[in-house]
VEXKOL-138959 format. One record per residue (C-alpha): x, y, z; residue number from 1; residue in three letters. Coordinates in pm, 1 decimal. Each point is the difference from the previous one (the first is absolute). Layout:
BEGIN
c1, c2, c3, i, aa
X, Y, Z, NUM, ALA
...
% end
This chain:
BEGIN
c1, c2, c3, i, aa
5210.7, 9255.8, 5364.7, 1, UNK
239.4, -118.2, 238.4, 2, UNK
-30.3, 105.7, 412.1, 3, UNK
279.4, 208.8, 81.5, 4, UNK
285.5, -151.6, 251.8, 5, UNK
-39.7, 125.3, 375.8, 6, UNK
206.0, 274.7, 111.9, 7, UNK
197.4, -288.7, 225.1, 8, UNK
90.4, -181.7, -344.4, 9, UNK
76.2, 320.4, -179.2, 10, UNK
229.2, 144.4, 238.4, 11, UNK
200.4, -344.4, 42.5, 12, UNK
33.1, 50.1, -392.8, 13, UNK
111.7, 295.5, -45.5, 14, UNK
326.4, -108.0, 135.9, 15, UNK
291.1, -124.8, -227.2, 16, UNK
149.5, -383.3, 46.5, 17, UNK
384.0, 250.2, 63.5, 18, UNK
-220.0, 156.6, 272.6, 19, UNK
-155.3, -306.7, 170.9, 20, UNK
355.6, -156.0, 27.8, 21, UNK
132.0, 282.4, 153.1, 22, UNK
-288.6, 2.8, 241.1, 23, UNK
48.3, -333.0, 68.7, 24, UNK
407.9, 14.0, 31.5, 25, UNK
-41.8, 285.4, 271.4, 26, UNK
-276.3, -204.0, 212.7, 27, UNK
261.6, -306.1, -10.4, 28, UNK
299.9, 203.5, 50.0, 29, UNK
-175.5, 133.8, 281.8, 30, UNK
-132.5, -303.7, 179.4, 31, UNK
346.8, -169.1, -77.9, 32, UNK
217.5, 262.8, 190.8, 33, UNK
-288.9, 73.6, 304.1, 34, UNK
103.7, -360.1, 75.8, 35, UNK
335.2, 49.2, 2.9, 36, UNK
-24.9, 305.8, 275.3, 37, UNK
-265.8, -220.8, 167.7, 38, UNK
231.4, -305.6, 76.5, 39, UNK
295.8, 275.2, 108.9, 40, UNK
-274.7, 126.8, 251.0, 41, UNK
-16.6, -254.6, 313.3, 42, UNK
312.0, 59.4, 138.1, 43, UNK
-39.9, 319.4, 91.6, 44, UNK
-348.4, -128.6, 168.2, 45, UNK
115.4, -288.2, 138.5, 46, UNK
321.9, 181.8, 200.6, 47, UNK
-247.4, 103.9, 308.2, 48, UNK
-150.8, -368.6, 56.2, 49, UNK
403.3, -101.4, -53.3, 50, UNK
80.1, 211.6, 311.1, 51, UNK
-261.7, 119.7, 267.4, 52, UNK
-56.6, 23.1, 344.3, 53, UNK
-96.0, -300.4, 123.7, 54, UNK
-74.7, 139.3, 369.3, 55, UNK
-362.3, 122.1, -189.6, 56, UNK
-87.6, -330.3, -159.4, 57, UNK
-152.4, -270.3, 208.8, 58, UNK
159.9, -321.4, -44.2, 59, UNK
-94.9, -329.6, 48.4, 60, UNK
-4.3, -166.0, 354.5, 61, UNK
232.4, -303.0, -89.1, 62, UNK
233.5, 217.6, -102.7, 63, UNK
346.7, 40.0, 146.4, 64, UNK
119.5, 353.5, 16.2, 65, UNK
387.2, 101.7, 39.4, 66, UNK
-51.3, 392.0, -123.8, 67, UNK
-336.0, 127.7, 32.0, 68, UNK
77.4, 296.3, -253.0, 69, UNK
97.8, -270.4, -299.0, 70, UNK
-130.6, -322.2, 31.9, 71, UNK
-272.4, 60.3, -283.6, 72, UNK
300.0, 155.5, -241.0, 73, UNK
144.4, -234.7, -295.0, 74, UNK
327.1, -27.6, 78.4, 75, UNK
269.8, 117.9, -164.6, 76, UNK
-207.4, 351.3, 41.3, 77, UNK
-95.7, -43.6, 384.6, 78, UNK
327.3, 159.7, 83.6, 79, UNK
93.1, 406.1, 83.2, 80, UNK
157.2, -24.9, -374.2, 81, UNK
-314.7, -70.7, -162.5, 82, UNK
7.0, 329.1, -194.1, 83, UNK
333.2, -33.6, -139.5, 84, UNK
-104.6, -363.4, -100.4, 85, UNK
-320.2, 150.1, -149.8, 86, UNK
250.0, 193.3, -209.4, 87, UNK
237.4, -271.7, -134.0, 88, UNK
-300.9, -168.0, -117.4, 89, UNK
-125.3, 272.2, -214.7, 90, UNK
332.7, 66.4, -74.1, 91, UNK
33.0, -367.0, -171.5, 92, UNK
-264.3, 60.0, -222.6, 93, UNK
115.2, 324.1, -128.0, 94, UNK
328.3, -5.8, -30.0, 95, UNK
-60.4, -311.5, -180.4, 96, UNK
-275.8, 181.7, -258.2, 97, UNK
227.3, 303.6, -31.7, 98, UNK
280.5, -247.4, -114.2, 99, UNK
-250.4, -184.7, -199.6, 100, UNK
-139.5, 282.2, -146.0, 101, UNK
293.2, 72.8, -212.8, 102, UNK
36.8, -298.9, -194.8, 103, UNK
-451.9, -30.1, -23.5, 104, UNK
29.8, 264.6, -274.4, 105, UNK
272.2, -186.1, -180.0, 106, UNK
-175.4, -323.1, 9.8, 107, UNK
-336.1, 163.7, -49.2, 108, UNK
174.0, 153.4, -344.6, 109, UNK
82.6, -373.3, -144.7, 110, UNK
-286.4, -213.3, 166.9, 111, UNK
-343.3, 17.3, -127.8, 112, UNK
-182.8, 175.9, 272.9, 113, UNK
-266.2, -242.0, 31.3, 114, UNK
179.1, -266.6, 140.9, 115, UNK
223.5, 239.4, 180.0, 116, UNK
-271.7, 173.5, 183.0, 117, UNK
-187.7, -320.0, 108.1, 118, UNK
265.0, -214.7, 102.4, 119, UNK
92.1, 311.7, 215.7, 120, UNK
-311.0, -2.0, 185.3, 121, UNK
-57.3, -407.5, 22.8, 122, UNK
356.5, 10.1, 175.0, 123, UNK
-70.5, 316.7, 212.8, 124, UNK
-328.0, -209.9, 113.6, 125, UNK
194.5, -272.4, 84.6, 126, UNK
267.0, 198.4, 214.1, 127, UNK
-281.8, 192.4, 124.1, 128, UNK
-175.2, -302.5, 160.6, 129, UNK
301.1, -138.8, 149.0, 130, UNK
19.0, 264.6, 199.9, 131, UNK
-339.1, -51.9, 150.0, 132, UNK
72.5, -397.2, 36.9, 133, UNK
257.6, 103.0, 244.8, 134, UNK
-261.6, 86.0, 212.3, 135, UNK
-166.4, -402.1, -6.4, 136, UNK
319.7, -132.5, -70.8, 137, UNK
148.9, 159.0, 355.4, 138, UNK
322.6, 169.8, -174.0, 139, UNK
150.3, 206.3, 252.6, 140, UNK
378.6, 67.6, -161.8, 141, UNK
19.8, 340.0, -164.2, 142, UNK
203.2, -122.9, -279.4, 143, UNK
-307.6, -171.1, -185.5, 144, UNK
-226.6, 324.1, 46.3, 145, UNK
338.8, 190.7, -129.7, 146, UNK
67.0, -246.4, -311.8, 147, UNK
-387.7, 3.1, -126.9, 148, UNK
-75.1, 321.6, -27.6, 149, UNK
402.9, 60.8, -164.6, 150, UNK
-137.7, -268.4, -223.1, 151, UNK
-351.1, 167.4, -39.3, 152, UNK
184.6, 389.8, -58.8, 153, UNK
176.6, -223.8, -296.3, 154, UNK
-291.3, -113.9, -179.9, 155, UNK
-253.8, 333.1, 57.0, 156, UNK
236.4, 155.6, -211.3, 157, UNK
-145.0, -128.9, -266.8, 158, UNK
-300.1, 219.8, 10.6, 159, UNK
37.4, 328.6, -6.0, 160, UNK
212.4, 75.1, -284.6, 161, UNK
-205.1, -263.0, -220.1, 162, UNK
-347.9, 164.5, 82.3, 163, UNK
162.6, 315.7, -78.2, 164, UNK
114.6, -97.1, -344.8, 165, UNK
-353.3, -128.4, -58.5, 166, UNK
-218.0, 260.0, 80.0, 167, UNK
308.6, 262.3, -218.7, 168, UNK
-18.1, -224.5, -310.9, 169, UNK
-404.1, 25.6, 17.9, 170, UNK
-18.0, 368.7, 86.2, 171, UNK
164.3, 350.2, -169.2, 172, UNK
124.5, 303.8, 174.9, 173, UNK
-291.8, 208.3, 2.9, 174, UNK
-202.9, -39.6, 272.4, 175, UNK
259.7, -216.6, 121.6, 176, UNK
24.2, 103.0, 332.2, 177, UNK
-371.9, -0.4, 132.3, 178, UNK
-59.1, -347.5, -93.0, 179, UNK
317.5, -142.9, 116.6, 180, UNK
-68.9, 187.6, 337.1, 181, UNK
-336.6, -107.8, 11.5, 182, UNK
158.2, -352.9, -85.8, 183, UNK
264.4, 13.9, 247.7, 184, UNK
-262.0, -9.6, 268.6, 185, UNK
68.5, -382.0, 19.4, 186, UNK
243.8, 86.6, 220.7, 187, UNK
-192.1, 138.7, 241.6, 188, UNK
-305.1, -229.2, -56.3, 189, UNK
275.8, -343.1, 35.5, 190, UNK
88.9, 163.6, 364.8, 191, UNK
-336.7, 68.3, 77.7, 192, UNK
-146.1, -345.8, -108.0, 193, UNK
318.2, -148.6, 176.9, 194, UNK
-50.3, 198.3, 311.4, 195, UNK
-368.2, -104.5, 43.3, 196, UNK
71.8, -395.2, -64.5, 197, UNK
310.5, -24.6, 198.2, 198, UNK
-275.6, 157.1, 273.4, 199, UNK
-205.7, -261.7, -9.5, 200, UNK
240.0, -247.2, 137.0, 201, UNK
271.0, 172.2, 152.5, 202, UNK
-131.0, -44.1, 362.3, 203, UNK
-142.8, -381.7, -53.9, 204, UNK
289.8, -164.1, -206.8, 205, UNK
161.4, 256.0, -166.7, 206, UNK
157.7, -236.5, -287.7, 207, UNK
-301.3, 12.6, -193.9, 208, UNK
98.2, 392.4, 16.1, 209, UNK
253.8, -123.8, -260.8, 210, UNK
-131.2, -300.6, -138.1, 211, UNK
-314.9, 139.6, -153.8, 212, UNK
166.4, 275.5, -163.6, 213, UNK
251.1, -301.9, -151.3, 214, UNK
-317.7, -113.5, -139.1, 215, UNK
-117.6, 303.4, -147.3, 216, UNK
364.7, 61.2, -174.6, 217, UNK
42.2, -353.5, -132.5, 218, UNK
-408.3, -4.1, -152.5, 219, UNK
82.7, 379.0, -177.8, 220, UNK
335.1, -184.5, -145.7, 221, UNK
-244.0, -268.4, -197.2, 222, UNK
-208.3, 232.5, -149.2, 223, UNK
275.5, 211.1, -48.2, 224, UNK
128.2, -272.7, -235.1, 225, UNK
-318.8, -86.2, -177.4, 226, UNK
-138.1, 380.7, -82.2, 227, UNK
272.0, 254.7, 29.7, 228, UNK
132.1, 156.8, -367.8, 229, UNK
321.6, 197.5, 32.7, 230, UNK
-44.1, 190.6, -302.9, 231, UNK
-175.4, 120.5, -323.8, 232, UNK
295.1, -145.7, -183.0, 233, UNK
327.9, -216.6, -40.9, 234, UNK
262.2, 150.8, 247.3, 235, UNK
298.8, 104.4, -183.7, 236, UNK
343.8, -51.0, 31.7, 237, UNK
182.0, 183.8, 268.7, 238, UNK
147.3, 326.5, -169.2, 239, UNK
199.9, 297.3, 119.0, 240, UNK
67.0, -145.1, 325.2, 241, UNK
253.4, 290.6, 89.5, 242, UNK
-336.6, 232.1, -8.8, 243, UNK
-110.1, -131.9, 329.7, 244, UNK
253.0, 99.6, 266.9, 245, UNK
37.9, 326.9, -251.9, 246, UNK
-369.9, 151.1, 83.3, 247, UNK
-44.5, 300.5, 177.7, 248, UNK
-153.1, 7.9, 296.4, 249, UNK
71.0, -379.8, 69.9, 250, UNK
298.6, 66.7, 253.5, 251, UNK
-241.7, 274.3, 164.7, 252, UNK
-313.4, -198.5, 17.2, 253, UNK
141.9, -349.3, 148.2, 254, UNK
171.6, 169.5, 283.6, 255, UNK
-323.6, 231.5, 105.2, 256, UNK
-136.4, -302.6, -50.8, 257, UNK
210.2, -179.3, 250.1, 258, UNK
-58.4, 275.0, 300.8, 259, UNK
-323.8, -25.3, -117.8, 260, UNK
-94.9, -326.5, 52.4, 261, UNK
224.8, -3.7, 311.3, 262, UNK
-299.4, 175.0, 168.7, 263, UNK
-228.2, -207.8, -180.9, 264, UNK
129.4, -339.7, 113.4, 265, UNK
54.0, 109.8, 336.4, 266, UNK
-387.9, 112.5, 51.1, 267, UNK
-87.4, -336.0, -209.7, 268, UNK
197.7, -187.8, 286.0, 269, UNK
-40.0, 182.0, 312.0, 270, UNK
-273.1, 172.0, 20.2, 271, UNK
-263.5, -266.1, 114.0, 272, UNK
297.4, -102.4, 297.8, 273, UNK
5.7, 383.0, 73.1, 274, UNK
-402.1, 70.5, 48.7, 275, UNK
42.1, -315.7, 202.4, 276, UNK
235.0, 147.5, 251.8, 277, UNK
-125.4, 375.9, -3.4, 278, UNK
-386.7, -77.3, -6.3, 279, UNK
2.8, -297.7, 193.1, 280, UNK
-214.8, -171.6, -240.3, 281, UNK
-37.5, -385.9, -41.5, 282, UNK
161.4, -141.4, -353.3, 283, UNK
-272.3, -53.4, -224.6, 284, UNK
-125.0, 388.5, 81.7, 285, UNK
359.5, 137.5, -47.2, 286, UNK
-0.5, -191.9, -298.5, 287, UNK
-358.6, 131.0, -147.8, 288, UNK
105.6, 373.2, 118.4, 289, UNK
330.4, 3.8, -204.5, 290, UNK
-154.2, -73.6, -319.7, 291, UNK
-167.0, 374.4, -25.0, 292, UNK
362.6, 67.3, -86.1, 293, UNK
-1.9, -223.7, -314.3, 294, UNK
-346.0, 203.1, -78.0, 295, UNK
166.3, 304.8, 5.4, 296, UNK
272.3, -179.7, -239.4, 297, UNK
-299.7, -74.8, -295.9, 298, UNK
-81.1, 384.4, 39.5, 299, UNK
364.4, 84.8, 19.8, 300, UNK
59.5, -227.5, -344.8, 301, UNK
-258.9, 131.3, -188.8, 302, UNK
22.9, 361.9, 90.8, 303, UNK
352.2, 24.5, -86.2, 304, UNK
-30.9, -159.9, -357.1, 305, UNK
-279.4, 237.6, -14.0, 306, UNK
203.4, 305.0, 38.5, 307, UNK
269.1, -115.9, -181.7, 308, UNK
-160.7, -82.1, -264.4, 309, UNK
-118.4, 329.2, -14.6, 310, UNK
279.4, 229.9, 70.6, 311, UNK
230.7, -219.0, -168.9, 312, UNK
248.2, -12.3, 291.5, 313, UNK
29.1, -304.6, 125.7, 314, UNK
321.6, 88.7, 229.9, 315, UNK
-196.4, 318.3, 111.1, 316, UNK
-299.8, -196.7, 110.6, 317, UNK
212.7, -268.6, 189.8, 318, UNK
212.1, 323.4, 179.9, 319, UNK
-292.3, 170.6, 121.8, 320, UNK
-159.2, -284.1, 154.5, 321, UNK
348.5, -114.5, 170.2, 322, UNK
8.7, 351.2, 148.5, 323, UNK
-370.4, 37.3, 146.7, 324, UNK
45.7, -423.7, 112.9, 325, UNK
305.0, 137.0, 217.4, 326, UNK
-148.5, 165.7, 267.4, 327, UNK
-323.3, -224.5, -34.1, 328, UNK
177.4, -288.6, 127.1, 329, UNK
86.1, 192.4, 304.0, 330, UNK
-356.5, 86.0, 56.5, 331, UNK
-87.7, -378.4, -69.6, 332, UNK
225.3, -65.0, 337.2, 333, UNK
-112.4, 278.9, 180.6, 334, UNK
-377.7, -81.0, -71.4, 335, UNK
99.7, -412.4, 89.5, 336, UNK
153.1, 22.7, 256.2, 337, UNK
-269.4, 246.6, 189.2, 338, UNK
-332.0, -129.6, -184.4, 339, UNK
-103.8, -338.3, -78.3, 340, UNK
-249.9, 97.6, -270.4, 341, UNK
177.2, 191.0, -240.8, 342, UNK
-140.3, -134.6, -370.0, 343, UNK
52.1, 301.8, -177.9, 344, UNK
361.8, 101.8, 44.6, 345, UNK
105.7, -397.8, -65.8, 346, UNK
-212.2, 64.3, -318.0, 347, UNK
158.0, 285.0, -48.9, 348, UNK
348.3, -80.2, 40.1, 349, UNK
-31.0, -357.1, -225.9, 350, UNK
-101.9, 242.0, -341.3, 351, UNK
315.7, 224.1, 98.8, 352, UNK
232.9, -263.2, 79.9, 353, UNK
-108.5, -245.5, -252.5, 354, UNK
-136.7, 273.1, -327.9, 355, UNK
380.6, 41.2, -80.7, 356, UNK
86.6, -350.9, 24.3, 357, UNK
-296.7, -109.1, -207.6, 358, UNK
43.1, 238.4, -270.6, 359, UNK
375.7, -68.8, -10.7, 360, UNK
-30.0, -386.3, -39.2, 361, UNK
-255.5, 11.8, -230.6, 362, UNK
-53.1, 287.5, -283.2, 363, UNK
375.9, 142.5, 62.2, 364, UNK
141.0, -328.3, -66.3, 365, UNK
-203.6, -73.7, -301.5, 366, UNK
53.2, 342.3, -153.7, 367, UNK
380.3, -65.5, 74.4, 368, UNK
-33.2, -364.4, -117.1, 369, UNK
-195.4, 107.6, -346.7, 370, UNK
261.2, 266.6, -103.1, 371, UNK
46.5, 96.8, -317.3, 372, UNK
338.5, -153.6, 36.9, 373, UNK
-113.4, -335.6, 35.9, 374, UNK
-223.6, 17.2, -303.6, 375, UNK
-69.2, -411.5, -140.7, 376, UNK
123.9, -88.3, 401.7, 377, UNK
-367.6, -56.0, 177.4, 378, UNK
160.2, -249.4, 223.7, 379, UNK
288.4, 270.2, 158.9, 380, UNK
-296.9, 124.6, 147.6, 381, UNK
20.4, -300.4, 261.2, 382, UNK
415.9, 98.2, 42.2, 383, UNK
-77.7, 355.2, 47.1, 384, UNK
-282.7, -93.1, 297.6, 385, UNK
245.9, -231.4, 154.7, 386, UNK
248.8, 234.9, 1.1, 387, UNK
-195.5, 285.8, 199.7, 388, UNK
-223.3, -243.3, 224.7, 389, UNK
324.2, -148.2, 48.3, 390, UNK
179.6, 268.2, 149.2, 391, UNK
-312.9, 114.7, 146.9, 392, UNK
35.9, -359.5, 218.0, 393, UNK
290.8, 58.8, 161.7, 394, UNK
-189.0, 293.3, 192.2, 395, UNK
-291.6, -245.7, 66.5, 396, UNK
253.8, -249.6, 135.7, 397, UNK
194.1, 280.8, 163.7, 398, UNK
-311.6, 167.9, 205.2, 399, UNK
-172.1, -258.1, 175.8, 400, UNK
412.6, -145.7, 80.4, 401, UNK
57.3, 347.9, 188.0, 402, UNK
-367.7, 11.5, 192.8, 403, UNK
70.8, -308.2, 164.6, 404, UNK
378.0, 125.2, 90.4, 405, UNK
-152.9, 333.0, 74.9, 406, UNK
-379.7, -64.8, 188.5, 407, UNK
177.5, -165.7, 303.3, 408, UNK
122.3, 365.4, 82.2, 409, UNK
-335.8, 178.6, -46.8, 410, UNK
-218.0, -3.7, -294.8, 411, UNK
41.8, 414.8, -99.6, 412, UNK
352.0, -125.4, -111.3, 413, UNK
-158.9, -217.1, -254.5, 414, UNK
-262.2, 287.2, -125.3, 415, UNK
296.6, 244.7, 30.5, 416, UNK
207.4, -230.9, -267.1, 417, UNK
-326.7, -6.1, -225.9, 418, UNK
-26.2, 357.8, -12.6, 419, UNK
345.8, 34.6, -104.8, 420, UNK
-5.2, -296.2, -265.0, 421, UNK
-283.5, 220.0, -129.0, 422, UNK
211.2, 349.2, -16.0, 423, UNK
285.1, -192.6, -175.8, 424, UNK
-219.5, -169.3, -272.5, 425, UNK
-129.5, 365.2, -101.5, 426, UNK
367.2, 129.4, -20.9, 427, UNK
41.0, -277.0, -213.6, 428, UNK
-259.3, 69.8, -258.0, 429, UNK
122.3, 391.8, -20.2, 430, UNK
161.4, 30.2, -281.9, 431, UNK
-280.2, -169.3, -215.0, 432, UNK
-240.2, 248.8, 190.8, 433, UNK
220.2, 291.7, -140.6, 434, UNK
-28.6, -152.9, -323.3, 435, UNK
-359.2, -42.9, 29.6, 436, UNK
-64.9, 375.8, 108.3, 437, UNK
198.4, 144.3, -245.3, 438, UNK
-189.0, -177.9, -288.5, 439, UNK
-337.2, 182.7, 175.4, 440, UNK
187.3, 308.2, -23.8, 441, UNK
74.2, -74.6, -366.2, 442, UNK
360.6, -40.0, -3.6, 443, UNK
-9.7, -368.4, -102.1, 444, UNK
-223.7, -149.7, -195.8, 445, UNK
-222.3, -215.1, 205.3, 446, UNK
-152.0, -301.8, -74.0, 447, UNK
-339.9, -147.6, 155.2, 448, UNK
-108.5, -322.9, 141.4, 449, UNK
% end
C-alpha cells in the first residue's frame, strides 16, 4: 500500500496548471512594475542633498569658500531658484510620460507585450543610471538632468498599461477588485524600496541613489523576457475599435483620475523635501519617514478594491475616500508642520489619497477595458489603460509643476491646492455616483464586480 503524499505535496496539488500561471503572472507583474516606481523614486530623495545648508556641514580645510550657505550644493540647484528647478525636472519626466502614455496603449495593442514590456524597463534602466553618472561624471548643466528623465518619462510608459493588460487577460471580473488592489500595492512597495536605497547613498555619493535602481530595472527587463506569458491564448485582431472612447464612465474616470493623481504625484515628489524643511531632519531620515505614506497607499489599494468589490460601486468607493482625504491633507500639514513624529496621519492620508487612485488605474480600467463591447478585443484593454492613466498624467505632471511655483510663497498654498484638486475629482465622479445609488435603490439594474 502506497504512503500517502504530505500535506505540503498535497496542497501544492490541488492547484490547477490555469491557477499556477496566474499565480505566477501576478508575482511577475508585480515585481516588474515595483521596479518601475522604484527607479522614479530617487529624485524626490536626492532633492535635499541637491540643495542644503552648507553653513551646518563641516567642510574640508583645503577648501576655498566664496558662500558659506552653498558651497556643498550641486550647482545648477545651489541657487534661491532651486525649488522651481526641482520642479522643471519632475516636470520633464512627466510631461514626457503623460505624452507618452497615449501612444503606449496603441503600441502595446500591436506589439507583443513581452518584448514591449522588457525593452521598456532595459531602456528606463539605462536612462535611470545616467542620471546617477552625472554625479561621477561632474554634469552640472540642467539640460542633461532635463533631457534624461524626458527620455526616461518616454520609455516608463511602457509599463503600466502592459502589466495591466496582463494581469486582465489572466483574471475575470469577480473578485476583480481585491486582487488587483492587493496587486496594485507595487506601487507603494516600488516607492518604498526606492526610498530606502536611494537612502543609503544619498548623503555619500548620491548617484548610486540612481544607479542601483538602473540596475534593478534593467535585471527585471531580462527575466521579463525569458518568463513572462501575456495570455492564456492567441490575441485577436483588434475589433470594434469605436467601443473604446464610447464606454461609460471612461470620460469620468480619466479626469478624477487626473486631480487624483495630481495629489498623488505631488506627495510622491515633495514630500521627503517638505519633512526636510518643517522637521529639520537630515535626508536619509526625511527620506525613511515619508515612506509610511506609501504604507498607507498598500492599505489604501487593497481596502478600496475590497469595498468595491463588494458594494459594486466602484465610483462610490473612489468619492468617499476623495471626500474624507480632503480635510486629511490639511491635518497632514497641520500635524507636520507642528510635530516631527507624526506616522499615523502620513499613513493615514497615503490610503485616502492613493485608495482612489489605485482602484481607478487598476480594476476600473480593466472592467472598462473588458467590456462587453470589446468582446474578441483582449488587447483594447492596454488602449483603454492608456487612455485613463494617460489623462490621469497630466495631473501628475501638473502637481508637482505648481508646488515648486507655489512652495516659494509658503507651503499651506501647496496643501491648499491639494485639497481642492481633491474636491474637484469627487465632483467629477458625481454623476456615476448617482448612477451607482440609484441602482442600490433599485431603479437601475446594478451590476457587481
Amino acid at each position: 500500500k502506497m504512503r500517502s503524499l504530505a500535506p505540503g505535496i498535497k496542497l501544492i496539488t490541488s492547484f490547477s496548471r490555469d491557477s499556477w500561471y496566474r499565480f505566477f503572472i501576478l508575482l511577475l507583474t508585480f515585481v516588474f512594475y515595483t521596479t518601475y516606481h522604484l527607479s522614479r523614486k530617487p529624485i524626490s530623495i536626492i532633492k535635499s542633498q541637491l540643495h542644503r545648508n552648507c553653513s551646518n556641514v563641516i567642510h574640508p580645510a583645503d577648501l576655498n569658500i566664496t558662500d558659506n550657505d552653498t558651497w556643498c550644493d550641486w550647482a545648477p540647484f545651489d541657487q534661491n531658484n532651486y525649488q522651481n528647478l526641482f520642479g522643471v525636472l519632475d516636470n520633464c519626466f512627466l510631461v514626457a510620460y503623460a505624452i507618452g502614455m497615449f501612444f503606449s496603449g496603441i503600441f502595446g495593442e500591436r506589439l507583443p507585450l513581452r518584448y514591449y514590456l522588457s525593452s521598456g524597463m532595459i531602456l528606463s534602466g539605462i536612462f535611470t543610471a545616467l542620471f546617477g553618472l552625472g554625479f561621477y561624471w561632474q554634469i552640472h548643466s540642467l539640460w542633461y538632468y532635463c533631457l534624461v528623465q524626458a527620455l526616461n518619462g518616454l520609455v516608463q510608459t511602457t509599463g503600466w498599461p502592459a502589466v495591466v493588460a496582463c494581469v486582465g487577460n489572466w483574471f475575470g471580473k469577480g473578485k476583480r477588485g481585491f486582487i488587483m488592489g492587493i496587486w496594485n500595492s507595487h506601487t507603494s512597495v516600488g516607492n518604498i524600496l526606492g526610498s530606502l536605497i536611494a537612502g543609503v547613498y544619498v548623503s555619500s555619493a548620491w548617484g548610486l541613489s540612481f544607479i542601483v535602481p538602473g540596475i534593478i530595472i534593467a535585471a527585471a527587463g531580462v527575466i521579463c523576457f525569458l518568463f513572462l506569458v501575456e495570455s492564456k491564448q492567441e490575441q485577436k485582431g483588434n475589433k470594434n475599435k469605436d467601443c473604446v472612447t464610447k464606454l461609460q464612465g471612461v470620460v469620468e474616470f480619466s479626469l478624477c483620475l487626473l486631480f487624483a493623481k495630481l495629489v498623488s504625484y505631488t506627495f510622491l515628489y515633495w514630500l521627503p523635501l517638505y519633512i526636510a524643511n518643517v522637521a529639520h531632519f537630515d535626508p536619509k531620515k526625511a527620506g525613511d519617514l515619508s515612506t509610511l505614506f506609501d504604507v498607507g497607499g498598500i492599505v489604501g489599494g487593497i481596502l478600496a478594491g475590497l469595498i468595491s468589490d463588494y458594494s459594486g460601486g466602484r465610483a462610490t468607493t473612489c468619492c468617499a475616500m476623495l471626500i474624507i482625504a480632503a480635510p486629511m491633507v490639511s491635518q497632514t500639514f497641520f500635524f507636520l508642520s507642528f510635530f516631527a513624529q507624526t506616522s499615523g496621519m502620513l499613513l493615514w492620508c497615503g490610503a485616502l489619497v492613493n485608495g482612489p487612485y489605485a482602484l481607478i488605474t487598476t480594476a476600473v480600467s480593466a472592467d472598462l477595458g473588458t467590456h462587453e463591447c470589446l468582446r474578441g478585443n483582449s488587447r483594447a484593454l492596454s488602449t483603454v489603460t492608456a487612455i485613463i492613466d494617460g489623462t490621469g498624467s497630466i495631473g501628475a505632471a501638473v502637481g508637482p509643476l505648481l508646488a515648486g511655483l507655489i512652495s516659494p510663497t509658503g507651503w499651506n498654498n501647496v496643501f491648499y491646492m491639494l485639497i481642492a484638486a481633491d474636491v474637484l475629482a469627487c465632483l467629477l465622479l458625481s454623476r456615476l455616483v448617482y448612477k451607482e445609488v440609484r441602482g442600490w435603490c433599485g431603479y437601475t439594474t446594478r451590476l457587481r464586480g
